[in-house]
N, C-alpha and C positions, 0 to 999 in steps of 0.2 A: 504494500500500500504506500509506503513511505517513498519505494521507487517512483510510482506512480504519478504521487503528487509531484515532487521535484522537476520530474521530464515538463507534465503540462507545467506548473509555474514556470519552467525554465523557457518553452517552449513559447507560451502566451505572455512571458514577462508580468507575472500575478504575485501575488503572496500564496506561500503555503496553502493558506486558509482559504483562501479564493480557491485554488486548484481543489481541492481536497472537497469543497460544497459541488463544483461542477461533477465531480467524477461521483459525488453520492444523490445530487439531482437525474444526472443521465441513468443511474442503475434504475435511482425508484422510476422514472417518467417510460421504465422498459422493462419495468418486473425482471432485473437483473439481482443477483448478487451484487455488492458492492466487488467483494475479491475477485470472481470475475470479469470485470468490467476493467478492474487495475491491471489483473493478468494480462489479457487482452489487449490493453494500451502499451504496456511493456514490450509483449512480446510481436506487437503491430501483425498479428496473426485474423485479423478481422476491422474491417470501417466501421471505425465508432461517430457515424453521422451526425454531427449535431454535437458535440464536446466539445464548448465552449466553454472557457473560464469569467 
């Protein structure tokens, strides 16, 4: 998770905190897990449409 947030804040130039609401906003708004949603971004094994910070 903590990889997670870092890439998108680093990525979207955000805070922590910002990153970490987007990636727990896109799980709920997709009946996702949160950890796979992080995996996923991690491992850019799937388009995460819509992940914005």
């Amino acid at each position: 998770m903590e990889q997670a947030k870092g890439r998108l804040a680093e990525r979207q130039s955000v805070d922590m905190e910002r990153a970490f609401t987007a990636l727990r906003g896109y799980a709920r708004a997709h009946n996702r897990r949160l950890s796979d949603v992080a995996r996923a971004f991690i491992d850019d094994s799937e388009p995460l449409p819509g992940l914005v910070a």
